[in-house]
C-alpha positions as CSV (number, residue, x, y, z in Angstrom):
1,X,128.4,92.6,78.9
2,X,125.4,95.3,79.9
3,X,123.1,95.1,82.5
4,X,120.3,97.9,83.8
5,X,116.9,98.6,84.4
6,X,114.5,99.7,81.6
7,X,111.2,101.6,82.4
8,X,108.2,101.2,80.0
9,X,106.1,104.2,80.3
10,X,102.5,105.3,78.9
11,X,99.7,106.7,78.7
12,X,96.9,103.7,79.6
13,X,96.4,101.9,76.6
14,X,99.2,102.4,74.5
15,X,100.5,98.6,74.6
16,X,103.0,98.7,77.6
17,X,102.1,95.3,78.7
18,X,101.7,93.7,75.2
19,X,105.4,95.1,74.7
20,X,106.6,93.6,78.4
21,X,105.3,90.4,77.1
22,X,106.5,90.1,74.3
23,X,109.9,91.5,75.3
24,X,111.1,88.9,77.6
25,X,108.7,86.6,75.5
26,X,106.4,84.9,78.1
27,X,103.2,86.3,79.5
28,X,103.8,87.9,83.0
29,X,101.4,91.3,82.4
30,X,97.4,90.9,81.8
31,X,96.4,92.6,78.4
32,X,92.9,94.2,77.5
33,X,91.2,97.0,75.5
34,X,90.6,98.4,78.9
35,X,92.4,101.9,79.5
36,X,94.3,101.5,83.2
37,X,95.1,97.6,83.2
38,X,98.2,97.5,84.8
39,X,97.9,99.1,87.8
40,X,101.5,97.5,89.9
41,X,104.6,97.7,88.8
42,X,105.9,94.5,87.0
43,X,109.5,93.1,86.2
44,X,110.4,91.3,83.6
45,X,114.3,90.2,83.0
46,X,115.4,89.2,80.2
47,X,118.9,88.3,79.0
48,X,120.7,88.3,75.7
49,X,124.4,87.2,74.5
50,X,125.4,91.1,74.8
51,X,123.8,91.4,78.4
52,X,120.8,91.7,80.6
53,X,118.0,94.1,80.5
54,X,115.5,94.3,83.5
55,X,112.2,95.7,81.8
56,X,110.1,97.3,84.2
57,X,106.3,97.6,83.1
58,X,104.4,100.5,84.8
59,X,101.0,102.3,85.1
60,X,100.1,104.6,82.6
61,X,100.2,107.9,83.7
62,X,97.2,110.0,83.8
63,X,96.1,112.5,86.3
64,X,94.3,110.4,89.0
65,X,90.9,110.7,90.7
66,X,91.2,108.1,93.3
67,X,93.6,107.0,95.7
68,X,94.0,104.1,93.9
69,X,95.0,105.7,90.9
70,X,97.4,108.3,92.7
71,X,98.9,105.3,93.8
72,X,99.3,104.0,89.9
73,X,100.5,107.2,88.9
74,X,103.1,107.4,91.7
75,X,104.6,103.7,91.2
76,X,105.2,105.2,87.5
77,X,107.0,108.3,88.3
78,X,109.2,106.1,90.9
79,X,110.3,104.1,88.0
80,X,111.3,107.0,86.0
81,X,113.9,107.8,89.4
82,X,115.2,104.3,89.6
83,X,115.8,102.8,86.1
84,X,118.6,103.5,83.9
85,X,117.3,103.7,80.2
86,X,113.3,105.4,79.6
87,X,111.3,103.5,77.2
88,X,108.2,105.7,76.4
89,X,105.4,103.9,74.6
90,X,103.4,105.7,72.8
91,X,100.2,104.8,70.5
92,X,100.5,105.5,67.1
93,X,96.9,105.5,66.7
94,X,96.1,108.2,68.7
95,X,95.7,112.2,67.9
96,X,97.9,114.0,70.2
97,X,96.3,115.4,73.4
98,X,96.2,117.0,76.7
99,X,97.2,113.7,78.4
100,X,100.1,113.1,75.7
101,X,101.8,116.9,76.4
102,X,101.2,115.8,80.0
103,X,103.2,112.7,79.5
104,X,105.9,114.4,77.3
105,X,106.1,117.0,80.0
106,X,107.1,114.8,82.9
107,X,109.7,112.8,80.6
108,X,111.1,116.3,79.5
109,X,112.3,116.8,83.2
110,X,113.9,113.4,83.0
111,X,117.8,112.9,82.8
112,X,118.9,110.2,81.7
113,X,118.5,107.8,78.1
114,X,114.9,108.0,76.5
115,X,113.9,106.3,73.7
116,X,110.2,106.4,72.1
117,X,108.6,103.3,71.4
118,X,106.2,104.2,68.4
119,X,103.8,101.5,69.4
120,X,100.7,100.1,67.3
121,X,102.5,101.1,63.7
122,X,100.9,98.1,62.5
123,X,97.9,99.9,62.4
124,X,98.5,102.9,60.8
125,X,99.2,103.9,57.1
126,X,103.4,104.3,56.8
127,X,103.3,107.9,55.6
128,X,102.2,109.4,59.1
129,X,104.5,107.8,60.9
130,X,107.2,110.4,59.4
131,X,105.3,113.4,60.8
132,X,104.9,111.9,64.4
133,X,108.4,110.8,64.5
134,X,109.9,114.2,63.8
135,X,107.7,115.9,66.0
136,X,108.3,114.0,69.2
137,X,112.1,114.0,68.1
138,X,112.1,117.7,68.2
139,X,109.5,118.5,71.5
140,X,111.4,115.8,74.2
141,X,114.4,115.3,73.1
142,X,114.4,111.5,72.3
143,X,118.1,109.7,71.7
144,X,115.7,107.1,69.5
145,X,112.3,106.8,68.1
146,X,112.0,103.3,67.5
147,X,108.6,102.5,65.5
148,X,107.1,99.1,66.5
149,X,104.0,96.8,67.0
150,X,104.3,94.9,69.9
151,X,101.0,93.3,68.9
152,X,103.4,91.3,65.6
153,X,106.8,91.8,66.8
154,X,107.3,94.2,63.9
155,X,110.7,96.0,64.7
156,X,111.0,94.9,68.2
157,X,114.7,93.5,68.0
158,X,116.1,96.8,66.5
159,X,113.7,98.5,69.8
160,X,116.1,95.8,72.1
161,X,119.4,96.2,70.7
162,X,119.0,100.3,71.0
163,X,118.0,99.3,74.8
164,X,120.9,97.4,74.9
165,X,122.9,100.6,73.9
166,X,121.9,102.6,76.3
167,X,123.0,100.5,79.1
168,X,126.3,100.5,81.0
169,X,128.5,97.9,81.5
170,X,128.3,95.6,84.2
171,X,127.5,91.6,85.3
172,X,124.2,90.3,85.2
173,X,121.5,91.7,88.3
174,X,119.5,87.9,88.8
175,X,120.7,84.6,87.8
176,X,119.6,83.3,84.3
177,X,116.5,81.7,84.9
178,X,115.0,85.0,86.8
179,X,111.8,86.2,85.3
180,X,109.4,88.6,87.4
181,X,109.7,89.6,90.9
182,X,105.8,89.5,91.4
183,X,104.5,86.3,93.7
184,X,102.5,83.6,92.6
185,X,99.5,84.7,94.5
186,X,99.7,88.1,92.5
187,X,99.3,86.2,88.9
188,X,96.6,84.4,90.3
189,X,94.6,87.8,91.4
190,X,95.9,89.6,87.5
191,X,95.0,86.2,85.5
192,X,91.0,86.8,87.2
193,X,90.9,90.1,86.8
194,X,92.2,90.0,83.4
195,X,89.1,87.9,82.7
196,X,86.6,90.4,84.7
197,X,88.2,92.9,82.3
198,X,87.1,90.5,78.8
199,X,83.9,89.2,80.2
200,X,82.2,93.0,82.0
201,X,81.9,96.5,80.3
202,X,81.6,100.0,81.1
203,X,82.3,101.2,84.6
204,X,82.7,97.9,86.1
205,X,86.7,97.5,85.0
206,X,87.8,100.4,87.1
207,X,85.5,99.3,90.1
208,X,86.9,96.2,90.2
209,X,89.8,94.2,92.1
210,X,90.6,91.0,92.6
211,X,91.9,89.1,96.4
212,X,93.3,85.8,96.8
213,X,91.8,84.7,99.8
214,X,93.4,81.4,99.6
215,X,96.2,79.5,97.9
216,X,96.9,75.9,98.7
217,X,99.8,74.1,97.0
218,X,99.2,71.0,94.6
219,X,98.0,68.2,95.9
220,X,99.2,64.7,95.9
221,X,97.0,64.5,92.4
222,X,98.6,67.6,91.7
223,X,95.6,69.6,91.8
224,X,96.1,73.6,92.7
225,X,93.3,74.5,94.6
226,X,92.4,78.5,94.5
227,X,90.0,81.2,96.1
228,X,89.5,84.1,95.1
229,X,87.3,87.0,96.1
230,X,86.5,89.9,93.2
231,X,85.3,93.2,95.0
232,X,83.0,95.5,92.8
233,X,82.1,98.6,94.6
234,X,78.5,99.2,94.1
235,X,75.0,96.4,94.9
236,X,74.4,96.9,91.6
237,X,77.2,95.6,89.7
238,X,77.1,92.6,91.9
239,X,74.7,90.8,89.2
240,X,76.5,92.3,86.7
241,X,79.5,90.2,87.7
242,X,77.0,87.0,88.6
243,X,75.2,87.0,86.0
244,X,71.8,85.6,85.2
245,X,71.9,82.1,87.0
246,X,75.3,82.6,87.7
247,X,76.1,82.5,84.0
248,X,78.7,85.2,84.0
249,X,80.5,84.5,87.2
250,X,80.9,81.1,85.7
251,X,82.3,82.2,82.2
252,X,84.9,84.2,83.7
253,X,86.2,81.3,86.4
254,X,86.6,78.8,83.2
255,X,88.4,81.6,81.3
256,X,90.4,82.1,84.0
257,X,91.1,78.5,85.4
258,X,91.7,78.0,81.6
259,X,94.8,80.7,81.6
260,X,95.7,79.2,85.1
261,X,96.5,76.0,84.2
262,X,98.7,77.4,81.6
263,X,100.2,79.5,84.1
264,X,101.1,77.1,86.8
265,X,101.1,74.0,84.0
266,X,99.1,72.6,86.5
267,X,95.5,71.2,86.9
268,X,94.0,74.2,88.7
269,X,90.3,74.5,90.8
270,X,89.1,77.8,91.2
271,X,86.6,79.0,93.4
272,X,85.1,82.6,92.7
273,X,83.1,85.1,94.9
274,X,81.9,88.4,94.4
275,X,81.7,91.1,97.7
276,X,80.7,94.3,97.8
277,X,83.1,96.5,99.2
278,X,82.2,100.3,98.9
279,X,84.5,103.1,98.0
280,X,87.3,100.4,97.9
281,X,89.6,102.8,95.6
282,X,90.0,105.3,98.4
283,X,90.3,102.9,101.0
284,X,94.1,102.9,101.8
285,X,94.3,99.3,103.9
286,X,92.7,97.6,100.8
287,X,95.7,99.4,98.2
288,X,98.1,97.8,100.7
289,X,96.2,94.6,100.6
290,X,96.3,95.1,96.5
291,X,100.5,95.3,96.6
292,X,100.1,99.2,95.5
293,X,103.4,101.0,97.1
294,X,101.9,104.3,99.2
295,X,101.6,107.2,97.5
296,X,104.4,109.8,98.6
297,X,102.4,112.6,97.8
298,X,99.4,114.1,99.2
299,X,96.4,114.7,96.9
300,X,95.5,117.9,95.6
């Protein structure tokens, strides 16, 4: 038997979430077209007849202009010191850039087991995957480039069992039915936000958070009631979230009471506001109040 932590690492965007997913093969991370989703560090545990992995789902690594993204940035580099096995994802899709040398820089200085997830290859035309393979083989240093879509599953099993193979020997770290280490309350905050993400558009997404003000356990009807405050950080993209008549604030509670209930498999009433809380991102009690670890560095 094999045990250890695996960390998944990216750039935003490049499908660390849809892999998590998909890899212990239940929903635990929120998804979206929007760069910077995921901004705490999930586990997700899976286990297999040849052992158990413990996937870690992080941040993607950028360079950071707010406190709050130091603090993503910072739970992502932690992860790199603590796992056992590196799983970098990497988008297929995408030209290589300044923020994917700054990425393959970092995991150059890392030590231990790195494989490449070649994410997205769904989407891209076989004969450049070649190229891209051989030049990330030869610039990091990886022990496996593993092409995938996490989006179809294509290739995904061969991506586990080389996790697998990586790993050392040793007993199971949680009992069988573990999944995540996040709370309840935190699903409930990612499942709204994951909804402010679908429903609102340009700046909005990063200005955004999501508080549970309230969680009260199912009644004797077995109703979950739920309150939940989203912060934006501006007057102005208060009606943005509202919405003429309340149309918008409305269309994202039903999405998200929808996802909810499917969640908690549980009749669930959700009550939405909106507040206005001004330079929230830099405003280190509200990150603690978000679940993001302090940052152990001091910004530049």
């Amino acid at each position: 038997m094999k045990s250890g932590f695996v960390a998944l690492v990216g750039r935003p965007n490049a499908g660390k979430s849809t892999l998590l997913n998909r890899l212990v093969g239940q929903k635990i991370a929120i998804v979206s077209d929007k760069p910077q989703t995921t901004r705490n560090r999930i586990t997700g545990v899976r286990n297999y007849p040849e052992g158990q992995v413990v996937f870690v789902d992080t941040p993607g690594v950028h360079r950071p202009m707010h406190r709050l993204n130091v603090r993503m940035v910072d739970t992502a580099l932690e992860a790199l010191r603590e796992v056992d096995v590196v799983a970098a994802v990497v988008d297929a899709t995408e030209a290589t850039g300044g923020g994917d040398r700054y990425l393959m820089d970092i995991l150059k200085k890392v030590h231990k087991p790195k494989v490449l997830a070649l994410n997205k290859v769904d989407a891209v035309p076989k004969e450049h995957l070649l190229p891209a393979i051989e030049r990330y083989r030869h610039d990091v240093g990886f022990a496996d480039i593993i092409p995938v879509s996490a989006l179809t599953g294509e290739n995904v099993e061969r991506l586990e069992a080389v996790l697998l193979s990586h790993l050392h020997e040793g007993q199971p770290i949680y009992d069988e039915d573990y999944l995540t280490d996040q709370p309840e309350r935190f699903f409930v905050a990612e499942l709204v936000r994951e909804q402010v993400l679908q429903h609102t558009h340009a700046e909005l997404p990063f200005a955004s958070a999501v508080i549970v003000d309230r969680f009260e356990e199912p009644d004797e009807k077995g109703l979950l009631r739920l309150y939940c405050t989203i912060l934006v950080e501006r007057e102005s993209q208060k009606p943005i979230v509202v919405g003429r008549g309340g149309a918008m604030i409305k269309a994202i509670g039903t999405a998200a009471r929808k996802e909810l209930e499917r969640f908690f498999d549980a009749r669930v009433f959700l009550d939405l506001h909106v507040k206005v809380r001004a330079e929230w991102r830099e405003d280190e009690r509200m990150l603690d109040q978000l679940g993001l670890p302090p940052t152990k560095r001091r910004r530049r």
